[in-house]
mmCIF entry with sequence, helices, sheets and N, C-alpha, C, O atoms, coordinates in Angstrom:
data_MODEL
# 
_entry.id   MODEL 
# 
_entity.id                         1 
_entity.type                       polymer 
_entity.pdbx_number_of_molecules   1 
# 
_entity_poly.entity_id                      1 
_entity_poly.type                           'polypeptide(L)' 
_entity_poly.nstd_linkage                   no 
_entity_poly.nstd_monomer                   no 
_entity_poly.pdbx_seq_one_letter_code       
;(UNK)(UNK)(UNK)(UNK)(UNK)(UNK)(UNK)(UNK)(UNK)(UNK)(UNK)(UNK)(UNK)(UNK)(UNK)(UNK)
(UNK)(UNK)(UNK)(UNK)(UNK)(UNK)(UNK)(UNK)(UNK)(UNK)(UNK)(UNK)(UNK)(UNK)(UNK)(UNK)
(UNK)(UNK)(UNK)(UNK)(UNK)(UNK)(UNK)(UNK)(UNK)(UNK)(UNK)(UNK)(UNK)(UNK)(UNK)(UNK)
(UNK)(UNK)(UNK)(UNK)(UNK)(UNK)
;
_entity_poly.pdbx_seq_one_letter_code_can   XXXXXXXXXXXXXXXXXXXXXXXXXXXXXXXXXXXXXXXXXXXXXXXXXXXXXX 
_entity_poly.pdbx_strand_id                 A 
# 
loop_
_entity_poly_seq.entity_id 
_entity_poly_seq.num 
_entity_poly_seq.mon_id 
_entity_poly_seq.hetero 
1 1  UNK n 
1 2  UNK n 
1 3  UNK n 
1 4  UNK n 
1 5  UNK n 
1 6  UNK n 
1 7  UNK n 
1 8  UNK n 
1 9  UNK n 
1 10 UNK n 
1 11 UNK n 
1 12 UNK n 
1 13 UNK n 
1 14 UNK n 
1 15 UNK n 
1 16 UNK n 
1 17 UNK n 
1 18 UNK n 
1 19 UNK n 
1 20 UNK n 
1 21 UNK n 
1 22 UNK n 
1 23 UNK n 
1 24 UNK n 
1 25 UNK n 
1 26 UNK n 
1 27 UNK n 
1 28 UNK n 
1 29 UNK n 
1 30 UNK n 
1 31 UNK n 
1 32 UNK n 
1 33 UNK n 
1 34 UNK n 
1 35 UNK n 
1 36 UNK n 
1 37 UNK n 
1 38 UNK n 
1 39 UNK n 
1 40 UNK n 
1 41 UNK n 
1 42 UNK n 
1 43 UNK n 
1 44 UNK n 
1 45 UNK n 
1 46 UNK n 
1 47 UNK n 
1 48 UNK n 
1 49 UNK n 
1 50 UNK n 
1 51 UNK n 
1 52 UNK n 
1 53 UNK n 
1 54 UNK n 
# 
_struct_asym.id          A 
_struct_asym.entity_id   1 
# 
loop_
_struct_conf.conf_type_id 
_struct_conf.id 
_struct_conf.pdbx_PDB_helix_id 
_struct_conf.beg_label_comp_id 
_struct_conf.beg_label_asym_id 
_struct_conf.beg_label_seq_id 
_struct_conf.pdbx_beg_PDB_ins_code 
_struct_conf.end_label_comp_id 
_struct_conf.end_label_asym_id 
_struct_conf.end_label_seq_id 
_struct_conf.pdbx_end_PDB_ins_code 
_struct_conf.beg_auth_comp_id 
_struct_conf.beg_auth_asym_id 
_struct_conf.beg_auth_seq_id 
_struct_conf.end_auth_comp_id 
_struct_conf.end_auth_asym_id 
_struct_conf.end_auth_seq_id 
_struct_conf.pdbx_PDB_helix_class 
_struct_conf.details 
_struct_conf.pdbx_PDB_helix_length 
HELX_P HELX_P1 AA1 UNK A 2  ? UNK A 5  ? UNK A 2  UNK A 5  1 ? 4 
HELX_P HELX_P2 AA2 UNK A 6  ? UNK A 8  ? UNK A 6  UNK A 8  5 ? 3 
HELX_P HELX_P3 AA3 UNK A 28 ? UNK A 34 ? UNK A 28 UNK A 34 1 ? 7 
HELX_P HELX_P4 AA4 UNK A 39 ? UNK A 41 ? UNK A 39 UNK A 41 5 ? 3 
# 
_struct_conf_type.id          HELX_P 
_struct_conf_type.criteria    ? 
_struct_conf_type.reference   ? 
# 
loop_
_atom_site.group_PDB 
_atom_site.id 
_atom_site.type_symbol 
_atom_site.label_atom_id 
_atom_site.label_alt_id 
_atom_site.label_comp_id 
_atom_site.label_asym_id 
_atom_site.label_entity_id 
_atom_site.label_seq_id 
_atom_site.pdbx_PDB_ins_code 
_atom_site.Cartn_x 
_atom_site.Cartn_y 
_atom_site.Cartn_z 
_atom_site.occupancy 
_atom_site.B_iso_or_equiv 
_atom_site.pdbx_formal_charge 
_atom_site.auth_seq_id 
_atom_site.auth_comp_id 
_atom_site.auth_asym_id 
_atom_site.auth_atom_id 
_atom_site.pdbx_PDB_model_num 
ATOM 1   N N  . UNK A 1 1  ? 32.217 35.631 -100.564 1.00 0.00 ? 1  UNK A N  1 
ATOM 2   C CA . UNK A 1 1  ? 31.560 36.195 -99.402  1.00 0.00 ? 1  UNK A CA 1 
ATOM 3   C C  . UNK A 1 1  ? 30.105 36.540 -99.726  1.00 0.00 ? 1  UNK A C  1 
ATOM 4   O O  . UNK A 1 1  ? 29.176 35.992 -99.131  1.00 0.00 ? 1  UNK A O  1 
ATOM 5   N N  . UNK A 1 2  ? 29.890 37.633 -100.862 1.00 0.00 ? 2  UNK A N  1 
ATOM 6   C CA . UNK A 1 2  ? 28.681 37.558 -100.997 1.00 0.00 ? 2  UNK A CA 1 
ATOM 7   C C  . UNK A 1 2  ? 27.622 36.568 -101.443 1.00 0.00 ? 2  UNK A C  1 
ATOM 8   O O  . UNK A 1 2  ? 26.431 36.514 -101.137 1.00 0.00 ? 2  UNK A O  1 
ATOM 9   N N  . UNK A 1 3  ? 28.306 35.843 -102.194 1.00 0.00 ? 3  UNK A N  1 
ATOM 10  C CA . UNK A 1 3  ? 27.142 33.731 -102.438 1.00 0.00 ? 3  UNK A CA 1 
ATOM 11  C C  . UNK A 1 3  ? 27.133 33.611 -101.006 1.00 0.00 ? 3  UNK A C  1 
ATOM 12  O O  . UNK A 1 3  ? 28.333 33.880 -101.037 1.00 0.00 ? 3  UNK A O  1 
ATOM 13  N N  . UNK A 1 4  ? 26.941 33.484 -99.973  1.00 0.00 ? 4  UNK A N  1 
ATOM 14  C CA . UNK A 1 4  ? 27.336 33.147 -98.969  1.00 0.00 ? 4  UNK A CA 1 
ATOM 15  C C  . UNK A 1 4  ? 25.591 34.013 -98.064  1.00 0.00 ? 4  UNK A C  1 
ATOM 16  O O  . UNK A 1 4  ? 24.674 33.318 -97.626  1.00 0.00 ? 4  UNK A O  1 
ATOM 17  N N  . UNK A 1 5  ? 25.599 35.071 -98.033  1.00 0.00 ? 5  UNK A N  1 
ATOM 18  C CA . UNK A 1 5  ? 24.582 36.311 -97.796  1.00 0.00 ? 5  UNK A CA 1 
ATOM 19  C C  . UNK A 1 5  ? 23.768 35.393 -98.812  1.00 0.00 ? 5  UNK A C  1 
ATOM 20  O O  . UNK A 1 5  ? 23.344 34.331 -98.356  1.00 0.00 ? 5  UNK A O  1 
ATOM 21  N N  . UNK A 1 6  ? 23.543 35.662 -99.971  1.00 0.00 ? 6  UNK A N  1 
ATOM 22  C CA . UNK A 1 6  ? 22.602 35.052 -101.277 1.00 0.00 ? 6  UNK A CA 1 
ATOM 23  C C  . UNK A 1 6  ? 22.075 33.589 -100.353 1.00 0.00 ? 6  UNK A C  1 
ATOM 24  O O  . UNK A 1 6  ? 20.999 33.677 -99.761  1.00 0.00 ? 6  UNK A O  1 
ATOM 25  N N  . UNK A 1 7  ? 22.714 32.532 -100.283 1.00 0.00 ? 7  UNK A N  1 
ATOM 26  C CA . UNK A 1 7  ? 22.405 31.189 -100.142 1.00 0.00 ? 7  UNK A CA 1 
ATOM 27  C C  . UNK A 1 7  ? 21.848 31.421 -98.432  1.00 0.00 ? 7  UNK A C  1 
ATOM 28  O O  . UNK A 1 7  ? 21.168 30.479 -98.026  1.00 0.00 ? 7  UNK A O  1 
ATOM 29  N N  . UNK A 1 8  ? 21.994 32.159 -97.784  1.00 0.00 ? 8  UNK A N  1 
ATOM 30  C CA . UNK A 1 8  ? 21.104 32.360 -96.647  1.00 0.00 ? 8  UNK A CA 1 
ATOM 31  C C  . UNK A 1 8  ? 20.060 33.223 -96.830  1.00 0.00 ? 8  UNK A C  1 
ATOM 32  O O  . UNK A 1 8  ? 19.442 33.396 -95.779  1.00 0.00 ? 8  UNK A O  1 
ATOM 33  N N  . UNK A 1 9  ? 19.623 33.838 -97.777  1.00 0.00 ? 9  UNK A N  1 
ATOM 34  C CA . UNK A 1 9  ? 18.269 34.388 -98.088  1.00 0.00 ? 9  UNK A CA 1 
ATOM 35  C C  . UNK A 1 9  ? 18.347 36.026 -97.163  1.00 0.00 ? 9  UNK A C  1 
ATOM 36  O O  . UNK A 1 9  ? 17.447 36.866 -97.171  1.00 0.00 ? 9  UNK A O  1 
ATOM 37  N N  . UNK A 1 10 ? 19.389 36.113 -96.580  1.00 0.00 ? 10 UNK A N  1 
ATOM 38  C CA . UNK A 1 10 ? 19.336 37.622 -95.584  1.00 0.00 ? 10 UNK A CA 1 
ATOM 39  C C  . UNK A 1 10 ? 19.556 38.900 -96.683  1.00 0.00 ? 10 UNK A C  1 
ATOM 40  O O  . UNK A 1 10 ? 20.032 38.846 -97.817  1.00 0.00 ? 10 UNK A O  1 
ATOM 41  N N  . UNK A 1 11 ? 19.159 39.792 -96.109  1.00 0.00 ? 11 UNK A N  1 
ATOM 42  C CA . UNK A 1 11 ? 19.359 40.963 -96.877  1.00 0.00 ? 11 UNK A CA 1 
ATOM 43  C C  . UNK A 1 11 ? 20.618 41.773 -96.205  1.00 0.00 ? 11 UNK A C  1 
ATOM 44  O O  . UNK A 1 11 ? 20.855 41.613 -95.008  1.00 0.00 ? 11 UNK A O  1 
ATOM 45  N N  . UNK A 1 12 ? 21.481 42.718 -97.080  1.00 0.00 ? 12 UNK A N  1 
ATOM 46  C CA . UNK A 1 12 ? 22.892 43.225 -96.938  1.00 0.00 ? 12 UNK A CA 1 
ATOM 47  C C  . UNK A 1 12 ? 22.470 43.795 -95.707  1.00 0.00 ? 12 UNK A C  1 
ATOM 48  O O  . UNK A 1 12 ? 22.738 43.206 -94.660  1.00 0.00 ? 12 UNK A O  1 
ATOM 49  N N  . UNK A 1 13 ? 21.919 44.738 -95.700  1.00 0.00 ? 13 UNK A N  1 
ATOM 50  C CA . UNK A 1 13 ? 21.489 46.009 -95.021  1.00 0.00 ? 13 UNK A CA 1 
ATOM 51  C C  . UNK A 1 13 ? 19.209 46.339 -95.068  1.00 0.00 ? 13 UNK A C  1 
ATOM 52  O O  . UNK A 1 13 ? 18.284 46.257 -95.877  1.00 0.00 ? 13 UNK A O  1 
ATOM 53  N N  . UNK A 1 14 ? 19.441 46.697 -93.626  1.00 0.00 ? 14 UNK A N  1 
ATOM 54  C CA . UNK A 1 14 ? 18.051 47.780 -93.708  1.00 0.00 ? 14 UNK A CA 1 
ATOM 55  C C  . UNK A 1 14 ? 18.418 49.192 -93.535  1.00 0.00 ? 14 UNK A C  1 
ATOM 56  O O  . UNK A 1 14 ? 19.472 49.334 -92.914  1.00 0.00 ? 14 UNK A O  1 
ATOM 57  N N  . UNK A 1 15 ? 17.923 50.122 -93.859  1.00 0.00 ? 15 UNK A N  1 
ATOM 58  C CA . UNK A 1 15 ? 17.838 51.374 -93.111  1.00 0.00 ? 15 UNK A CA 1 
ATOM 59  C C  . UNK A 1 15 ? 16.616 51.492 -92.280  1.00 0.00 ? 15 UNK A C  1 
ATOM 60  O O  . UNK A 1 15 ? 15.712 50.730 -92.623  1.00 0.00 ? 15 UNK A O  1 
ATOM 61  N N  . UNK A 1 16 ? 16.331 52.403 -91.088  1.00 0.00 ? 16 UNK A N  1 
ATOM 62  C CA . UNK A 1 16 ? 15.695 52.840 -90.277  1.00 0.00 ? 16 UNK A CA 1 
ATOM 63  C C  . UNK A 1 16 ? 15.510 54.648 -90.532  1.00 0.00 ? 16 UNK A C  1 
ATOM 64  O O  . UNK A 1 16 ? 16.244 55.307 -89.796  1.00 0.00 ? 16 UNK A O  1 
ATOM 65  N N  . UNK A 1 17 ? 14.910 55.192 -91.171  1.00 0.00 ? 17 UNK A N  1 
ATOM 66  C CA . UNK A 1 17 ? 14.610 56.332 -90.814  1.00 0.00 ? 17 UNK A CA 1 
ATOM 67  C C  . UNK A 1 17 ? 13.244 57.410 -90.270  1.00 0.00 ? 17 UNK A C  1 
ATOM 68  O O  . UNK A 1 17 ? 12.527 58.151 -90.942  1.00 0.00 ? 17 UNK A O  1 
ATOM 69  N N  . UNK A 1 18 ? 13.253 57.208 -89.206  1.00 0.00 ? 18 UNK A N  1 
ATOM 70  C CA . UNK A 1 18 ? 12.396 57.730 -88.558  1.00 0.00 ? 18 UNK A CA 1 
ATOM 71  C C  . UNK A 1 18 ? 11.392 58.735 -88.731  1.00 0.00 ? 18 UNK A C  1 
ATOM 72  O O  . UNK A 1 18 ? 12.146 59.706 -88.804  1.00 0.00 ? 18 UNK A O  1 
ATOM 73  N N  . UNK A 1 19 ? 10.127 59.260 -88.861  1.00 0.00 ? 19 UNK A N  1 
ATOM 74  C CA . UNK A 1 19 ? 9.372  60.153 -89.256  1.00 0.00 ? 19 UNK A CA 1 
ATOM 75  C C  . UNK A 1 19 ? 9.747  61.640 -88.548  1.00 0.00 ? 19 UNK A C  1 
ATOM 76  O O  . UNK A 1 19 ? 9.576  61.903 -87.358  1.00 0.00 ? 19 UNK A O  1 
ATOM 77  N N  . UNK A 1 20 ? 10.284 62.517 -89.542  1.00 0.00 ? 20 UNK A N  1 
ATOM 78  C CA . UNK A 1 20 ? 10.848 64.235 -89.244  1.00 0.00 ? 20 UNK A CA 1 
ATOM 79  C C  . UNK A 1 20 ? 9.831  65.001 -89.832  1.00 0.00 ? 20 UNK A C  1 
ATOM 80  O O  . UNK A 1 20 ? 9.522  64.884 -91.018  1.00 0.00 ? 20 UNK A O  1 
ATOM 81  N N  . UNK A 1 21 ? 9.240  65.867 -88.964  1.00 0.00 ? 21 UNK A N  1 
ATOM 82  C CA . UNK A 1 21 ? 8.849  66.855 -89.505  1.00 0.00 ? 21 UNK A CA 1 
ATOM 83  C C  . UNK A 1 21 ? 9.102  68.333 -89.989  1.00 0.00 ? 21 UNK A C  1 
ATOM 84  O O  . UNK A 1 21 ? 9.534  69.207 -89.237  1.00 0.00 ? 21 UNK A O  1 
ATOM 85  N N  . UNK A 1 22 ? 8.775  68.541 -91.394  1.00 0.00 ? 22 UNK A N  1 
ATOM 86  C CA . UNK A 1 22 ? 9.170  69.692 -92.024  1.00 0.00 ? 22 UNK A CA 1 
ATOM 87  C C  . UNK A 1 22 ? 9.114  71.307 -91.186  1.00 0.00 ? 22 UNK A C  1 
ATOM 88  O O  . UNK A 1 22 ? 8.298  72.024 -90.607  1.00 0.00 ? 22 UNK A O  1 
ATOM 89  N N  . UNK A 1 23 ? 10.611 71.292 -91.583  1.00 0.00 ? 23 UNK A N  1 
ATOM 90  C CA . UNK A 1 23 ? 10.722 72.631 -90.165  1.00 0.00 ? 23 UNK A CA 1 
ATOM 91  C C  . UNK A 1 23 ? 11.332 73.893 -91.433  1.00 0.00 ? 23 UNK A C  1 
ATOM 92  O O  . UNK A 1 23 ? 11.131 73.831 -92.646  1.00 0.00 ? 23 UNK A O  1 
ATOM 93  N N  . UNK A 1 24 ? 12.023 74.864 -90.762  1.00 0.00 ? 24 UNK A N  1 
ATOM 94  C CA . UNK A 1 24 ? 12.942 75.664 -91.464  1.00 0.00 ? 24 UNK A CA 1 
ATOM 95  C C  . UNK A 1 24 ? 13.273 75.416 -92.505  1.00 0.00 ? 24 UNK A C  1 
ATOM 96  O O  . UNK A 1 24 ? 12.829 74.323 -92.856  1.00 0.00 ? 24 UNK A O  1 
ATOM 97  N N  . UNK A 1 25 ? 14.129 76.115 -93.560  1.00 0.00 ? 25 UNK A N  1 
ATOM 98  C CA . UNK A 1 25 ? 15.036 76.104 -94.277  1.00 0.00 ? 25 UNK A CA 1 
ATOM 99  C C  . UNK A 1 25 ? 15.477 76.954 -94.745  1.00 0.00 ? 25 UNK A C  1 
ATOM 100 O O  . UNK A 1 25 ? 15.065 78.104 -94.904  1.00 0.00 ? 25 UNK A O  1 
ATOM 101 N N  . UNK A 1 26 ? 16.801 76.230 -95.143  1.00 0.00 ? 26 UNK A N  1 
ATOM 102 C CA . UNK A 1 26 ? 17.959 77.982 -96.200  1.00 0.00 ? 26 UNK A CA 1 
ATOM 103 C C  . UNK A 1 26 ? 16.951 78.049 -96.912  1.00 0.00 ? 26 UNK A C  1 
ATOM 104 O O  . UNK A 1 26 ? 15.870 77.515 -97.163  1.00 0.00 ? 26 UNK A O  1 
ATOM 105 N N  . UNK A 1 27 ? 17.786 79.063 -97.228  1.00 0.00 ? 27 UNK A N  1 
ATOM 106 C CA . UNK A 1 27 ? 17.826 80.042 -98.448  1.00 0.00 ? 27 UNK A CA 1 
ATOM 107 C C  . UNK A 1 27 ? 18.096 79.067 -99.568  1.00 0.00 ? 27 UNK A C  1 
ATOM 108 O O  . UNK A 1 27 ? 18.551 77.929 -99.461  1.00 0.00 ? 27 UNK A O  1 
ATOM 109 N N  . UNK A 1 28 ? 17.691 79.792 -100.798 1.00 0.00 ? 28 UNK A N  1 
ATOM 110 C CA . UNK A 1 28 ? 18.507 78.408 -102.238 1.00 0.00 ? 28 UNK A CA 1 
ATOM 111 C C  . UNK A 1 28 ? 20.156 78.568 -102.207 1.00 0.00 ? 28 UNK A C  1 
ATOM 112 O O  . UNK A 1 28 ? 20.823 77.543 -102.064 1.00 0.00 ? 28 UNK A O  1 
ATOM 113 N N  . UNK A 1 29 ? 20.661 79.550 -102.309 1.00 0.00 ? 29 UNK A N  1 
ATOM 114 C CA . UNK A 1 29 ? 21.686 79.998 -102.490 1.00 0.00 ? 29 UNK A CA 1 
ATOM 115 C C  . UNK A 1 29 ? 22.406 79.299 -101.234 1.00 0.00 ? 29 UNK A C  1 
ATOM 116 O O  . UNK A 1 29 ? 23.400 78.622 -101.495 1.00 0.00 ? 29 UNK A O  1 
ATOM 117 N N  . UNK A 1 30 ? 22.028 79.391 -100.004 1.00 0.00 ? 30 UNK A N  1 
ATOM 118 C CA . UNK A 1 30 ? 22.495 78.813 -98.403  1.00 0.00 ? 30 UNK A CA 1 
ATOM 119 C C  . UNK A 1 30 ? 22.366 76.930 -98.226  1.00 0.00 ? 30 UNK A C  1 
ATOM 120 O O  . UNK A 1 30 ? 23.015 76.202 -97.474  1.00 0.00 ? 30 UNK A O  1 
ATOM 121 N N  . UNK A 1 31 ? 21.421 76.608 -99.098  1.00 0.00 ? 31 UNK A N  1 
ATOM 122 C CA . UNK A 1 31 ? 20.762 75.370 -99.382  1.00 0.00 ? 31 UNK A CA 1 
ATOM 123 C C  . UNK A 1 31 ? 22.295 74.890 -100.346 1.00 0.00 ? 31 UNK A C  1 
ATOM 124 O O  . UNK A 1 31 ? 22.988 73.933 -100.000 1.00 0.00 ? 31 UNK A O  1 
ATOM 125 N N  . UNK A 1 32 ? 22.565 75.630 -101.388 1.00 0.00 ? 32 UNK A N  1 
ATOM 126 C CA . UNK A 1 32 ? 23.322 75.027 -102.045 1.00 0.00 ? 32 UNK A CA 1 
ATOM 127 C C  . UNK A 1 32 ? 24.875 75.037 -101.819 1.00 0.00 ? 32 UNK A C  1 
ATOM 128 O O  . UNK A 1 32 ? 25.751 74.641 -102.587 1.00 0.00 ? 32 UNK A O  1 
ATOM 129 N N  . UNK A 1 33 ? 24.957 75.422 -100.952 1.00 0.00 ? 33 UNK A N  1 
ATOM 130 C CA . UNK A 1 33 ? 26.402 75.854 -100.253 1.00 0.00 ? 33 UNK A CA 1 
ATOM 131 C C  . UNK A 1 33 ? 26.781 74.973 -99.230  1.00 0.00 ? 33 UNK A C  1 
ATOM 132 O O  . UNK A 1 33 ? 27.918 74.544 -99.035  1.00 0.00 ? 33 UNK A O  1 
ATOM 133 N N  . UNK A 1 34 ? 25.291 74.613 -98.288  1.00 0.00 ? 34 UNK A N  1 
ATOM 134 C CA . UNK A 1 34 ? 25.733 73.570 -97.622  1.00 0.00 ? 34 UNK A CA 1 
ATOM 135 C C  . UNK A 1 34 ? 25.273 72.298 -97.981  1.00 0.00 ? 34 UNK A C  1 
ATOM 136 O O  . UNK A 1 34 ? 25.244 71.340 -97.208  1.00 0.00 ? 34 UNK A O  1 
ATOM 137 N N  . UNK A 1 35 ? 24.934 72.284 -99.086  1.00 0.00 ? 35 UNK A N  1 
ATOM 138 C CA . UNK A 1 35 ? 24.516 70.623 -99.762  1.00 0.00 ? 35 UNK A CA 1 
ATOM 139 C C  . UNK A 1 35 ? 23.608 70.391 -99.301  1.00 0.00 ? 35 UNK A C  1 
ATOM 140 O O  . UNK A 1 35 ? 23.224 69.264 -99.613  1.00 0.00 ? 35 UNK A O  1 
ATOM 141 N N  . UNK A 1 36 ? 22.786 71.052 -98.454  1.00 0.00 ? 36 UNK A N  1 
ATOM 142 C CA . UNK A 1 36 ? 21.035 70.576 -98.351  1.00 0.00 ? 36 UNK A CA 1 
ATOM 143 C C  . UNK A 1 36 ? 20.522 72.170 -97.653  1.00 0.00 ? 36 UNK A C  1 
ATOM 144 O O  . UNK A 1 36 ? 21.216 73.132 -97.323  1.00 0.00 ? 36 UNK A O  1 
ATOM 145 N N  . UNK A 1 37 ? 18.936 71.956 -97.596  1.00 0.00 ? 37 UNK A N  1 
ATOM 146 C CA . UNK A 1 37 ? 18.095 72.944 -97.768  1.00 0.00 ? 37 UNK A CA 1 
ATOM 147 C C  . UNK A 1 37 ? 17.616 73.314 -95.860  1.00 0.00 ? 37 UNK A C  1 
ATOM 148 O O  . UNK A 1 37 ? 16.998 74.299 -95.455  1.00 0.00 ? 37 UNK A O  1 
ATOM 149 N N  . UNK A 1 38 ? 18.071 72.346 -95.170  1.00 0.00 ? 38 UNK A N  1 
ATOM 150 C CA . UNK A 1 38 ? 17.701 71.785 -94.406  1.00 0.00 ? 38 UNK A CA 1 
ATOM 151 C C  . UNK A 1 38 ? 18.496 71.736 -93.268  1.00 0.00 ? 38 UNK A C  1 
ATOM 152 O O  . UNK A 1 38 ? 19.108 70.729 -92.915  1.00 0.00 ? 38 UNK A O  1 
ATOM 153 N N  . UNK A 1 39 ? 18.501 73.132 -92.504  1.00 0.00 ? 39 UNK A N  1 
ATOM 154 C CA . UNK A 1 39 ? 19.306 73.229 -91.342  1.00 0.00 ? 39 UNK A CA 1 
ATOM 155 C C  . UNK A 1 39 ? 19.717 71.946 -90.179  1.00 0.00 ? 39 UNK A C  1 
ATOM 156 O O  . UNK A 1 39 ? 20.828 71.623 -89.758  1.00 0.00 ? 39 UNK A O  1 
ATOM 157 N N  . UNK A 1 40 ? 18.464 71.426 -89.888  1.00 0.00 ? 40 UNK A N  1 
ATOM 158 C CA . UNK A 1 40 ? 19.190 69.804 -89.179  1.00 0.00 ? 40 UNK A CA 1 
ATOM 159 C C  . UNK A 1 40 ? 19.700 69.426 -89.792  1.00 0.00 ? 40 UNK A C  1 
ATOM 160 O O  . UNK A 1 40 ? 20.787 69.164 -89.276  1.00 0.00 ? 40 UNK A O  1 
ATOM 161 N N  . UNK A 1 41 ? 19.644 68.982 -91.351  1.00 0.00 ? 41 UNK A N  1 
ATOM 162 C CA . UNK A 1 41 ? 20.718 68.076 -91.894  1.00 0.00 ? 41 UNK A CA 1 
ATOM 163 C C  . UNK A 1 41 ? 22.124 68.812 -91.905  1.00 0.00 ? 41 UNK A C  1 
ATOM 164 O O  . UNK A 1 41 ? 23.034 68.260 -92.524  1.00 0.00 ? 41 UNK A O  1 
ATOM 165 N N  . UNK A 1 42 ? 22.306 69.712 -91.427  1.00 0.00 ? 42 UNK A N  1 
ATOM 166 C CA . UNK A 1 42 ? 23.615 70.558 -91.989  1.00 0.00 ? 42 UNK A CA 1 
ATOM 167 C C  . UNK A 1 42 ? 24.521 70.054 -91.146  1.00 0.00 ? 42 UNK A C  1 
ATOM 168 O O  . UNK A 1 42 ? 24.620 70.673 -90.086  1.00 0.00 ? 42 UNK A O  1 
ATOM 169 N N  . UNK A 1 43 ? 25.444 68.812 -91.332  1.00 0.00 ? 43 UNK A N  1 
ATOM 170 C CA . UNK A 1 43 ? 26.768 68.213 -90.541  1.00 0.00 ? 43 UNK A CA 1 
ATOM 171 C C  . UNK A 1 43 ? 27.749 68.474 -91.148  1.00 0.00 ? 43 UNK A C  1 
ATOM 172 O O  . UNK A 1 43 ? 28.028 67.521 -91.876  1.00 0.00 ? 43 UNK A O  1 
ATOM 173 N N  . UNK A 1 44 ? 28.490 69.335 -91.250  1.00 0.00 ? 44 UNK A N  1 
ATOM 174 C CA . UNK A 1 44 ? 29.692 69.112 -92.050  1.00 0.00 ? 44 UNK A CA 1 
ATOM 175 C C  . UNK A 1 44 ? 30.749 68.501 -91.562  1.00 0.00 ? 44 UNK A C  1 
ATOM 176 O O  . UNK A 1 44 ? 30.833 68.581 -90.337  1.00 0.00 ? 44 UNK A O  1 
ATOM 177 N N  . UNK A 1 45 ? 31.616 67.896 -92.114  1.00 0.00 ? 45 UNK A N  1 
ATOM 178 C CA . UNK A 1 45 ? 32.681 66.913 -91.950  1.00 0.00 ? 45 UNK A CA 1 
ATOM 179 C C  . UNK A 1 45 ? 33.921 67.626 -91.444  1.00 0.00 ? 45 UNK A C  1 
ATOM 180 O O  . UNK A 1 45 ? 34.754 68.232 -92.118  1.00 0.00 ? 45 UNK A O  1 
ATOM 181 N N  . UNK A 1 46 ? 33.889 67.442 -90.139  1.00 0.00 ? 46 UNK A N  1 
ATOM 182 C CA . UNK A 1 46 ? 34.955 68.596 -89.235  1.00 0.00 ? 46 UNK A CA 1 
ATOM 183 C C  . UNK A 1 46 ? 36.455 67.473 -89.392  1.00 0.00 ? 46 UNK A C  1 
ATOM 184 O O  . UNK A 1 46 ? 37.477 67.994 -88.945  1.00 0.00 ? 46 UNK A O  1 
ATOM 185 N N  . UNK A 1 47 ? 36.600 66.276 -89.875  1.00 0.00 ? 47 UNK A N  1 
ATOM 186 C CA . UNK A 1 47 ? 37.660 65.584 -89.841  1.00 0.00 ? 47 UNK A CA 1 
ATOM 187 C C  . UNK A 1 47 ? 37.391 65.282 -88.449  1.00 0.00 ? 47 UNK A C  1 
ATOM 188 O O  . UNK A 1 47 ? 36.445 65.542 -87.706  1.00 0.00 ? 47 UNK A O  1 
ATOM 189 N N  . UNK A 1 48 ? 38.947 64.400 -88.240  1.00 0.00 ? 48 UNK A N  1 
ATOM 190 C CA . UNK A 1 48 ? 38.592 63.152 -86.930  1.00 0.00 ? 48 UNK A CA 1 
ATOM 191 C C  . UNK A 1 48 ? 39.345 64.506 -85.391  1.00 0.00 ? 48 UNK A C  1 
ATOM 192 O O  . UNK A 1 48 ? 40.389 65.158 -85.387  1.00 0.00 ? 48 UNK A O  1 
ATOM 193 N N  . UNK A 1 49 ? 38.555 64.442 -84.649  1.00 0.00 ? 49 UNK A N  1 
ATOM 194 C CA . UNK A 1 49 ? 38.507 65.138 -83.580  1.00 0.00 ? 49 UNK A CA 1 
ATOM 195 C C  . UNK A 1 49 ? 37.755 66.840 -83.861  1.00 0.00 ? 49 UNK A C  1 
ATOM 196 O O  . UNK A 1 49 ? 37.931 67.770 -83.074  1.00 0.00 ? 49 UNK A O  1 
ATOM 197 N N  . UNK A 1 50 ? 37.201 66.906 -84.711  1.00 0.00 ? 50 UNK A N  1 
ATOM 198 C CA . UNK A 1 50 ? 36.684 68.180 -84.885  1.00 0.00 ? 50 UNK A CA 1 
ATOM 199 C C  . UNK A 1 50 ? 37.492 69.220 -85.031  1.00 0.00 ? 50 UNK A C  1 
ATOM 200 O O  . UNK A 1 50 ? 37.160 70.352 -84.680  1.00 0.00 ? 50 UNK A O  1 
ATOM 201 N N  . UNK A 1 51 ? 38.465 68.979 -85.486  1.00 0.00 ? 51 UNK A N  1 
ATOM 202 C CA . UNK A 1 51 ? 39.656 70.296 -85.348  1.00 0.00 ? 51 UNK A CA 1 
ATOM 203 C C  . UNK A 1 51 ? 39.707 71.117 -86.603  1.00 0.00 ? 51 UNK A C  1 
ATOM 204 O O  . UNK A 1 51 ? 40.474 72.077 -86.687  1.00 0.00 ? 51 UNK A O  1 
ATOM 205 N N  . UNK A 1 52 ? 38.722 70.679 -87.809  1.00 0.00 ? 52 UNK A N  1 
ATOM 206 C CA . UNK A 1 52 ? 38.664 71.639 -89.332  1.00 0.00 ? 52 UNK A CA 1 
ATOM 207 C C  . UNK A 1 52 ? 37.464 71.982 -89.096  1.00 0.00 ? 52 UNK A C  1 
ATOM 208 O O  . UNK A 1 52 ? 36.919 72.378 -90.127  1.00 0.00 ? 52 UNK A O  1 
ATOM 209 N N  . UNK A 1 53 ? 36.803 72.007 -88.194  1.00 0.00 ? 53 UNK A N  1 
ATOM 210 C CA . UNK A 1 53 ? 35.134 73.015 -88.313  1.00 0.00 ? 53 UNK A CA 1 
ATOM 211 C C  . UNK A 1 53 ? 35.986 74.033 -87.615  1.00 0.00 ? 53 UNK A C  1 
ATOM 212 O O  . UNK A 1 53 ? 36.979 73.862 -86.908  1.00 0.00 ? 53 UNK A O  1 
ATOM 213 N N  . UNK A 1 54 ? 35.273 75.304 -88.035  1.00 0.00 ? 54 UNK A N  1 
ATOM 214 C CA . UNK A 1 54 ? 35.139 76.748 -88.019  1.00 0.00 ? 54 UNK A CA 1 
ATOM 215 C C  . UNK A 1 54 ? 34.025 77.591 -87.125  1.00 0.00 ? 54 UNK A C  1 
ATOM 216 O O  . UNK A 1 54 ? 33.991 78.820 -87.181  1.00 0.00 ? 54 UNK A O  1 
# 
C-alpha cells in the first residue's frame, strides 16, 4: 500500500493550522494537570457521547 503513495509522488498527509493568537493561560501547576498551558486547548476526552466529563 504504501509503494503505491511513493510511486505516485503524493504526500501521506498535510496539516492546516491556522494563525491563533496568544491569549490567557494556567497556572504551571493548572498547565500541568491539564496537559497544556493553554485554556483553548483544554479538550479533555469525555469518551463517546460525553458521559465521563465532569
Amino acid at each position: 500500500m504504501y509503494e503505491q503513495l511513493d510511486d505516485l509522488g503524493l504526500p501521506v498527509a498535510m496539516g492546516y493550522v491556522p494563525m491563533t493568537r496568544f491569549g490567557k493561560t494556567f497556572d504551571p501547576a493548572a498547565g500541568l494537570q491539564n496537559g497544556t498551558i493553554f485554556p483553548d486547548l483544554c479538550k479533555p476526552f469525555c469518551g463517546k457521547g460525553g458521559g465521563g466529563c465532569k
